[in-house]
Kinemage of the C-alpha trace (Angstrom):
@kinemage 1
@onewidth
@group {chain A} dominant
@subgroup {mainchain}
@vectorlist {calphas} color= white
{ca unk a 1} P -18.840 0.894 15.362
{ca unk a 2} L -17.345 -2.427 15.739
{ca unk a 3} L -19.209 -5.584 17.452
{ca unk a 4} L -16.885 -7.969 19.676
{ca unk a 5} L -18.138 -11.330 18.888
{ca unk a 6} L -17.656 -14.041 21.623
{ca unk a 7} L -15.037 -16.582 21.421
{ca unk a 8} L -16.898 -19.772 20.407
{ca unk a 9} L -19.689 -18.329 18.928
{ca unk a 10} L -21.797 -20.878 16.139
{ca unk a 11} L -21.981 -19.819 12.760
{ca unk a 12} L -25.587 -19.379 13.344
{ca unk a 13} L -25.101 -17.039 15.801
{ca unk a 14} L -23.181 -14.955 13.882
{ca unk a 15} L -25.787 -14.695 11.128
{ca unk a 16} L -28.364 -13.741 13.672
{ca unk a 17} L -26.099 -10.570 14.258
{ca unk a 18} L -25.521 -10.516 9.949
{ca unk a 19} L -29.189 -10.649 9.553
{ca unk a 20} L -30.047 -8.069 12.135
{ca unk a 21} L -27.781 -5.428 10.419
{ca unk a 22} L -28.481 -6.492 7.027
{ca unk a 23} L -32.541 -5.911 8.175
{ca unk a 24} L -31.214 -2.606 9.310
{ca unk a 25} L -29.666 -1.475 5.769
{ca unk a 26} L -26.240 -1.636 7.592
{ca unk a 27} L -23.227 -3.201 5.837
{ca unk a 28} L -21.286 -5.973 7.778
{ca unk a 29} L -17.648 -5.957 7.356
{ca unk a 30} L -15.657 -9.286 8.835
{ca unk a 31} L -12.766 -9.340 10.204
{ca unk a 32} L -11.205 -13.053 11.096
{ca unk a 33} L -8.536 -12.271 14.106
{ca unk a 34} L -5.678 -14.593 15.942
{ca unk a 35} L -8.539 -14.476 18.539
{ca unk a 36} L -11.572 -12.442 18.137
{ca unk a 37} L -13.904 -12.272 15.246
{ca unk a 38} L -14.607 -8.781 14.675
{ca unk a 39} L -17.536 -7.285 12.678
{ca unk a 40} L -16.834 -3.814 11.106
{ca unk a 41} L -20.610 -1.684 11.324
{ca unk a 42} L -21.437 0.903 8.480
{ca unk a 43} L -24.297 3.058 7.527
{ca unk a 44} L -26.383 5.338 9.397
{ca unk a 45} L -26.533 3.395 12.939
{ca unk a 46} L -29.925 5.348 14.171
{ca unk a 47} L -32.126 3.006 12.143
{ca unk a 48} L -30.862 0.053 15.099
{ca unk a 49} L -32.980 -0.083 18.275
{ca unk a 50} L -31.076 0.930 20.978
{ca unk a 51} L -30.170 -2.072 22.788
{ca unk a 52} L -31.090 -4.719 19.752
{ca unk a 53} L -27.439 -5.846 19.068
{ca unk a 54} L -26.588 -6.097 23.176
{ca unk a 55} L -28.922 -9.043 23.642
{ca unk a 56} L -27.833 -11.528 20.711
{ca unk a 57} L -26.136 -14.568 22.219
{ca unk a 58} L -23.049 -14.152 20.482
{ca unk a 59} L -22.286 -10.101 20.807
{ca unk a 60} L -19.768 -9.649 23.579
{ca unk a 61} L -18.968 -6.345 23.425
{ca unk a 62} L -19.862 -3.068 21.249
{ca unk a 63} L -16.935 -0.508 20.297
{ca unk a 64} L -17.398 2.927 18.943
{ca unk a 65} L -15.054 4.254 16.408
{ca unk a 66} L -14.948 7.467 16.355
{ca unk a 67} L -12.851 8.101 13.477
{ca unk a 68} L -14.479 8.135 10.352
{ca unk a 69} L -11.932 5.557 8.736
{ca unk a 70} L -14.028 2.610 10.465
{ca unk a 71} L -12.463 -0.423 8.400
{ca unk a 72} L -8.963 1.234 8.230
{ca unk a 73} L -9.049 1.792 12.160
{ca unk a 74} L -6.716 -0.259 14.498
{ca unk a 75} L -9.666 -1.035 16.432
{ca unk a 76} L -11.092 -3.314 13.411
{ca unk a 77} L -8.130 -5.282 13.772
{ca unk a 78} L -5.940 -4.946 16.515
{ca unk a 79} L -3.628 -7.062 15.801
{ca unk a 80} L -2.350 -5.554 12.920
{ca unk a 81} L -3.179 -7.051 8.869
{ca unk a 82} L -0.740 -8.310 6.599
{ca unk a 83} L -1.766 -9.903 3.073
{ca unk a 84} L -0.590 -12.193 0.312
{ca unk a 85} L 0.162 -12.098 -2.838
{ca unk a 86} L 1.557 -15.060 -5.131
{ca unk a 87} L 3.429 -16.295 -2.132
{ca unk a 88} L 4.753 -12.513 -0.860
{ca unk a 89} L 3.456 -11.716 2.010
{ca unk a 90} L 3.083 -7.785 2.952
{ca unk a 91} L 3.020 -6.459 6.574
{ca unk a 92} L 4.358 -9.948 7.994
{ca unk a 93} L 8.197 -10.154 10.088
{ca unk a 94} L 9.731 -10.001 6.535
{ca unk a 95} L 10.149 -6.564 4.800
{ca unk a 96} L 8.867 -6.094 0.839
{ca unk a 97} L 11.364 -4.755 -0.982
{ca unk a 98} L 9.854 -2.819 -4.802
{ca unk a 99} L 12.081 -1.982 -6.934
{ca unk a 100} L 12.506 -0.965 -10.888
{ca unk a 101} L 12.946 2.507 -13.023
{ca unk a 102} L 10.933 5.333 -12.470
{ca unk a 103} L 9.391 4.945 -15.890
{ca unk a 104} L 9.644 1.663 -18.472
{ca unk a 105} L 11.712 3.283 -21.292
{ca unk a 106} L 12.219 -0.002 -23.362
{ca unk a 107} L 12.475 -4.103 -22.497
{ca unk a 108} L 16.052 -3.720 -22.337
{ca unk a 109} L 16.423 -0.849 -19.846
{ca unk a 110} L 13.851 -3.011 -17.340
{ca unk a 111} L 15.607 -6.511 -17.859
{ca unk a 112} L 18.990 -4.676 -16.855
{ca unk a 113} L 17.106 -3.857 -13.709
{ca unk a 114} L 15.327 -6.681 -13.188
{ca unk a 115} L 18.180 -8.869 -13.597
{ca unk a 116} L 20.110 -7.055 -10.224
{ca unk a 117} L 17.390 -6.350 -7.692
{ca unk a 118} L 15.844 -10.603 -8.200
{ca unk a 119} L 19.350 -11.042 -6.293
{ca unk a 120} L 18.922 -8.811 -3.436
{ca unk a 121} L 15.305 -10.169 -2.328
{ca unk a 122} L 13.136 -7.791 -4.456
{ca unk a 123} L 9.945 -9.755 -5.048
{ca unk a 124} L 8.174 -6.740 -6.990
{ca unk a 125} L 9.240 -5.069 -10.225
{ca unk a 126} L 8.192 -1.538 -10.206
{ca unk a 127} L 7.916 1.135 -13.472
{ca unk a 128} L 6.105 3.536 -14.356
{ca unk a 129} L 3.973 2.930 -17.408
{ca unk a 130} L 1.228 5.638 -16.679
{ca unk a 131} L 3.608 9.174 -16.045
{ca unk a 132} L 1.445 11.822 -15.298
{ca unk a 133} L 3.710 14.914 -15.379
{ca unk a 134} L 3.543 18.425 -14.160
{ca unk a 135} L 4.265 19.615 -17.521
{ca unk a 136} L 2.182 18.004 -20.363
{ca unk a 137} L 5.756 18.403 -22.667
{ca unk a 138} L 7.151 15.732 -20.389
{ca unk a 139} L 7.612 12.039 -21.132
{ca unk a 140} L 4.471 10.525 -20.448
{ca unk a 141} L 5.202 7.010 -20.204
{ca unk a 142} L 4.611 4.017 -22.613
{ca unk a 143} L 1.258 3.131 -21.070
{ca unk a 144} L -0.192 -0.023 -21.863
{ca unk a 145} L 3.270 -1.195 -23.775
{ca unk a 146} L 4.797 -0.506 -20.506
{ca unk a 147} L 2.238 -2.984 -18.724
{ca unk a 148} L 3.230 -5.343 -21.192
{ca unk a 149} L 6.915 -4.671 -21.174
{ca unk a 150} L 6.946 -5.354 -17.087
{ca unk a 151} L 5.131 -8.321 -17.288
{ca unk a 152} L 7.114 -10.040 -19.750
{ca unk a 153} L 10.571 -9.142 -17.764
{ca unk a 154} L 8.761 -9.886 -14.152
{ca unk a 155} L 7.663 -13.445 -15.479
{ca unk a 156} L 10.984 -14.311 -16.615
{ca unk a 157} L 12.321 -13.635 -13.070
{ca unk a 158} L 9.606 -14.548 -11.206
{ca unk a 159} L 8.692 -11.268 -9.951
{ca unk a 160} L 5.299 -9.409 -9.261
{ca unk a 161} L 4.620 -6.562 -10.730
{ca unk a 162} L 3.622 -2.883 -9.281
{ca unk a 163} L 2.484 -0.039 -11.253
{ca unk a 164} L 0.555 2.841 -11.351
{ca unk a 165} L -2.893 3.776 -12.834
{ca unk a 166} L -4.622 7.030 -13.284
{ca unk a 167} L -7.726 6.679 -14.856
{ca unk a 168} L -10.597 4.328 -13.726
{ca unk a 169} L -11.438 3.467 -17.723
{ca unk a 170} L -7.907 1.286 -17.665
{ca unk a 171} L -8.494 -0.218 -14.638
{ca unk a 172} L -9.765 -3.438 -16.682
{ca unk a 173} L -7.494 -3.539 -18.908
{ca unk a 174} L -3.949 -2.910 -16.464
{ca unk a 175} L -4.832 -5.183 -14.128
{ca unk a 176} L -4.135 -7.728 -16.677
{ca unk a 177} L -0.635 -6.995 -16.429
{ca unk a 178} L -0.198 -6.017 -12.580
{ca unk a 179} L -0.114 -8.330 -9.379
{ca unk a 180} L -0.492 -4.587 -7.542
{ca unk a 181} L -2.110 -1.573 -8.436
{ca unk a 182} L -0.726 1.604 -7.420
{ca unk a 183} L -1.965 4.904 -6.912
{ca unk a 184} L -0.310 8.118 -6.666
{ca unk a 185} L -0.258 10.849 -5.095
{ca unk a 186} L -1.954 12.934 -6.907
{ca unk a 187} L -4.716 10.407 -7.175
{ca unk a 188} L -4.552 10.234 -3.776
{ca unk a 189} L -8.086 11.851 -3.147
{ca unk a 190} L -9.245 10.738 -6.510
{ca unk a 191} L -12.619 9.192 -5.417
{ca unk a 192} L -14.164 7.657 -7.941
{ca unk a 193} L -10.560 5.948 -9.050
{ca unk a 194} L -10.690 4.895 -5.277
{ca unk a 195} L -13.549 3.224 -5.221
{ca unk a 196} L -13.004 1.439 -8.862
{ca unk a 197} L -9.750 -0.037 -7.672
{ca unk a 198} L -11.609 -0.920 -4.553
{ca unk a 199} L -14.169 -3.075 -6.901
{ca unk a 200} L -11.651 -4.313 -8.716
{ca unk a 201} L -10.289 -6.293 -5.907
{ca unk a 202} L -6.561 -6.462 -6.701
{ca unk a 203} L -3.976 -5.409 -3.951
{ca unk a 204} L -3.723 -1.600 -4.172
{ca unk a 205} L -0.322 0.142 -2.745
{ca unk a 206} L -2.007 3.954 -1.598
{ca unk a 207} L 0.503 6.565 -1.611
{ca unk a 208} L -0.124 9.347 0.127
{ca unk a 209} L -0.962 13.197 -1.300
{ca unk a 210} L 1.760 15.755 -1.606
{ca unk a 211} L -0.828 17.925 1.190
{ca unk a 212} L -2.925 15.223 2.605
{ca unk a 213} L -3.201 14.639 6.773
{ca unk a 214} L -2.711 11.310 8.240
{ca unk a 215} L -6.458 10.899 8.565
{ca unk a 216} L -7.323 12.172 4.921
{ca unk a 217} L -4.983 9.673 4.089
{ca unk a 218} L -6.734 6.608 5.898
{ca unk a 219} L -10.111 7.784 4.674
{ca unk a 220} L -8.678 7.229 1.319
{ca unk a 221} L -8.146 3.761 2.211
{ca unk a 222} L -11.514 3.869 3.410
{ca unk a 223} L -12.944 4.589 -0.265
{ca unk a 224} L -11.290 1.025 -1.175
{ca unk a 225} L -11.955 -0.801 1.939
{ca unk a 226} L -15.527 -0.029 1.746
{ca unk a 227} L -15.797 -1.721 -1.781
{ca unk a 228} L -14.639 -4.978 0.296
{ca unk a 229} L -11.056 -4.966 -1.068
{ca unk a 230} L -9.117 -4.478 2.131
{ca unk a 231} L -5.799 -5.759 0.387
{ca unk a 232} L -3.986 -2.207 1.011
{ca unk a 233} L -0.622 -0.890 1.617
{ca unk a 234} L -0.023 2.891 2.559
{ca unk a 235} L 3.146 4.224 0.903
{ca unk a 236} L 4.242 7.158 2.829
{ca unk a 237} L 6.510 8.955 -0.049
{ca unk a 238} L 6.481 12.662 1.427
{ca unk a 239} L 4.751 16.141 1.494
{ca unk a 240} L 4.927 18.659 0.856
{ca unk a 241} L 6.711 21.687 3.356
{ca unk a 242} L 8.388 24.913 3.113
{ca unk a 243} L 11.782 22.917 2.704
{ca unk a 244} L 13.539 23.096 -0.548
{ca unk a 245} L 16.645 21.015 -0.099
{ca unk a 246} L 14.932 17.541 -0.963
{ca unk a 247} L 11.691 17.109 -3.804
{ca unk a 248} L 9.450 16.670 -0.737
{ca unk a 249} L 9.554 15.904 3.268
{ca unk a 250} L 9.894 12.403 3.984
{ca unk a 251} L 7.617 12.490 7.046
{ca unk a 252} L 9.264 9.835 9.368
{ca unk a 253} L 7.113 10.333 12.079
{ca unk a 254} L 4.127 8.988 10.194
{ca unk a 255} L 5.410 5.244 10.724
{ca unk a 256} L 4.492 5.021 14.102
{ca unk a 257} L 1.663 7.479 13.894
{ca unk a 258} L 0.453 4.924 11.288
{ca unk a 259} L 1.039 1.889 13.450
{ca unk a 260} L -1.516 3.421 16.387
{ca unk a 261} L -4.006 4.341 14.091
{ca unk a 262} L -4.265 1.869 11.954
{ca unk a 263} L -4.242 -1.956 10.877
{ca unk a 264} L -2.732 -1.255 7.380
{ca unk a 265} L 0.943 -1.923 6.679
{ca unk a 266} L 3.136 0.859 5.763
{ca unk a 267} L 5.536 1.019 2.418
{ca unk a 268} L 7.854 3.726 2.647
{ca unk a 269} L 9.326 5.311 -1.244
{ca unk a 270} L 12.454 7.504 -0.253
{ca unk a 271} L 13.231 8.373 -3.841
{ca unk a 272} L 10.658 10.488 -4.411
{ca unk a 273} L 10.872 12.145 -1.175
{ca unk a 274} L 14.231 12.656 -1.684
{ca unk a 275} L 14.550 14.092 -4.737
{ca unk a 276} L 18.157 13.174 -5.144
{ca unk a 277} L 20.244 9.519 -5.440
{ca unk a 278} L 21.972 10.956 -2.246
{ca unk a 279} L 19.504 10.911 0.121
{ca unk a 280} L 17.846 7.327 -0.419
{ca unk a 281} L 20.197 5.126 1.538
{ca unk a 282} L 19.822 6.944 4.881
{ca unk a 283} L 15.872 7.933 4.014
{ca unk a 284} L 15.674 4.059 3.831
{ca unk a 285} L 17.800 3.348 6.614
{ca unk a 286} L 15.651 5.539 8.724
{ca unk a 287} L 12.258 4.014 7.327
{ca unk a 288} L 13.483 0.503 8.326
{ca unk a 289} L 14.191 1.495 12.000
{ca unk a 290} L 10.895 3.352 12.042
{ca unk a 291} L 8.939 0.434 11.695
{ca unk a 292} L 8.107 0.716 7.747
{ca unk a 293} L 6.830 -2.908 6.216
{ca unk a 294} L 8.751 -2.746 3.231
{ca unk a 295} L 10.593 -0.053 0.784
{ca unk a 296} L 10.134 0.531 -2.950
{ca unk a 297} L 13.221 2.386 -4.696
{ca unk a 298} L 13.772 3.600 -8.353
{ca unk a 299} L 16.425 1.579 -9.973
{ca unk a 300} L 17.982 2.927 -13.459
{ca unk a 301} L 21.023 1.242 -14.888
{ca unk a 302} L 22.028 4.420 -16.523
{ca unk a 303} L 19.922 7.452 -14.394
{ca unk a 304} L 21.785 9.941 -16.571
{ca unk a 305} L 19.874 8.974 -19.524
{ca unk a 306} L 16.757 8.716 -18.232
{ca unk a 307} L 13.233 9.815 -19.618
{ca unk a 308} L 12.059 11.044 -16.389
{ca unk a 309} L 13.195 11.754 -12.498
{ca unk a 310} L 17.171 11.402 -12.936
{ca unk a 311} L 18.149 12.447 -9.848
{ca unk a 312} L 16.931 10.270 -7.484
{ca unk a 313} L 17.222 6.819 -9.537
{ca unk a 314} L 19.980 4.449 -8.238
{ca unk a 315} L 22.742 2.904 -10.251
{ca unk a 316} L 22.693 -1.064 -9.980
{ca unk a 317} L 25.938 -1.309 -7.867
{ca unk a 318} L 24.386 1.170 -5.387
{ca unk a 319} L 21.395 -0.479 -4.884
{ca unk a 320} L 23.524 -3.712 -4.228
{ca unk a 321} L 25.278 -1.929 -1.256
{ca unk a 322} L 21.668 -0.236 0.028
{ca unk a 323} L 20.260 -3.848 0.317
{ca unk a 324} L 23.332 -5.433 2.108
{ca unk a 325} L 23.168 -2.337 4.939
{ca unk a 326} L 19.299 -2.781 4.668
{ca unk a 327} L 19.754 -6.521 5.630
{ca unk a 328} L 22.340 -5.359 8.499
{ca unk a 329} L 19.526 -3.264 9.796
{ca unk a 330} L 16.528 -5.887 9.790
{ca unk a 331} L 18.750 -8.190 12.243
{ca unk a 332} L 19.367 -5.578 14.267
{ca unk a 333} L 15.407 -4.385 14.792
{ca unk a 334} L 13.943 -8.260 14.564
{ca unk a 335} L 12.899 -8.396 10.899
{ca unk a 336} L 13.402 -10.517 8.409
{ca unk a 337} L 15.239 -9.318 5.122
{ca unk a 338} L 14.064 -11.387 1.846
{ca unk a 339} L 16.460 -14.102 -0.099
């Protein structure tokens, strides 16, 4: 549940209603509106007196959530959430753009990249250092080196830096080396890595499993939101369906599905959806007019050559042409496209 408190209220009478729950075993989330303070309930809510929160001087109303995502719910902040990081604001008017290789190969390959998407309003370098594979023969990434490799190239250009990690014992370590953590889809349901990440308190870009629902999906959030880190970004990068004509189903739909249910803003990764360089512009397109917060897209200056996921990595001069229609396409909806 969710407790209303009333405009005005003293600090002391919101630790009345702290203290209460906290006497209760409960857990007392806060969230700061435009408007309304808002105080997120969880635990098991039978060990309250009915009618002991009603009476308190500063409780306006009580809200049920039904849902079992109770901090990822819309109804813990209506208004929507948006975060900073370093001065980049995600889930504001202005759109992220991500952007980098698939996987860091050497410094070289990720300063070529870094050195075209800085111009086009990217604010986060993205790579792959961590490459968990289907087959175990495949190129696994460069792991920590990789970390260190997009660091070095991100500080040059004064970029943040995105990457993914898959085990909980690097957490420490990687986040060292990354303004965001990201986790992927197959981690997507990985609890324990959840709720590590969640402790860990860095921003944490969530993508979402090649089979998981909408609602798995925000009560994957919930696993970091409950540790108190509620710095999160769902990347919607598609699932899996009978189709075979694109890697996975970019699942537009989700956008505004996301929007109702929840507070959370929404990244949308067309590469790996699409499977194919082809596809990405109008994926992107598509996500934009949707109502996606931002886009992250696999950059390669030569995808021929590289180590892993060929197909769908853009060549620098395409990218250049994707960002100029993707600028087009925020004036035309009311959002702002990054200089």
């Amino acid at each position: 549940m969710i407790i209303v408190v009333k405009p005005g209220a003293s600090k002391d009478q919101v630790d009345e209603i702290l203290n209460k729950l906290s006497g209760c075993d409960l857990k007392a989330h806060i969230s700061e509106g435009a408007e309304r303070l808002i105080i997120g309930v969880i635990g098991d809510k039978s060990r309250l007196a009915p009618g002991s929160l009603d009476v308190l001087t500063a409780v306006e109303k009580i809200v049920p959530i039904m849902e079992s995502y109770k901090l990822a719910s819309r109804a813990f902040r209506p208004e929507g959430s948006s975060f900073d990081i370093n001065g980049v604001e995600i889930g504001g008017k202005m759109i992220t753009m991500m952007a980098g290789p698939c996987a860091v190969e050497s410094e070289e390959q990720v300063e070529e990249v870094a050195q075209t998407i800085v111009k086009l309003g990217a604010k986060f370098l993205r790579g792959g250092a961590y490459k968990p594979r289907t087959s175990p023969y495949a190129f696994q990434g460069l792991e920590m080196e990789g970390l260190k490799i997009l660091r070095r190239v991100a500080d040059r250009h004064g970029l943040l830096v995105i990457s993914e990690i898959t085990s909980e014992c690097d957490i420490d370590q990687a986040t060292e080396y990354l303004d965001m953590i990201q986790i992927g889809a197959r981690n997507a349901q990985n609890f324990r890595l959840l709720s590590a990440v969640g402790k860990s308190g860095k921003p944490v870009m969530l993508k979402r499993g090649i089979a998981e629902t909408i609602d798995e999906w925000l009560g994957s959030a919930e696993y970091i939101m409950s540790e108190g880190n509620y710095k999160i970004a769902l990347c919607e990068r598609g699932i899996r369906t009978f189709e075979t004509a694109t890697r996975s189903t970019l699942d537009i739909s989700a956008i505004p599905v996301l929007k109702s249910k929840t507070h959370l803003p929404v990244i949308v990764d067309p590469s790996h959806a699409a499977g194919k360089a082809a596809y990405v512009r109008p994926l992107s397109l598509a996500a934009i007019a949707a109502g996606a917060d931002g886009l992250i897209i696999e950059v390669h200056p030569n995808p021929t050559c590289a180590l892993s996921d060929a197909a769908q990595q853009l060549k620098p001069d395409v990218f250049i042409s994707l960002c100029n229609e993707i600028k087009a396409m925020c004036e035309v909806i009311g959002r702002t496209y990054p200089e």
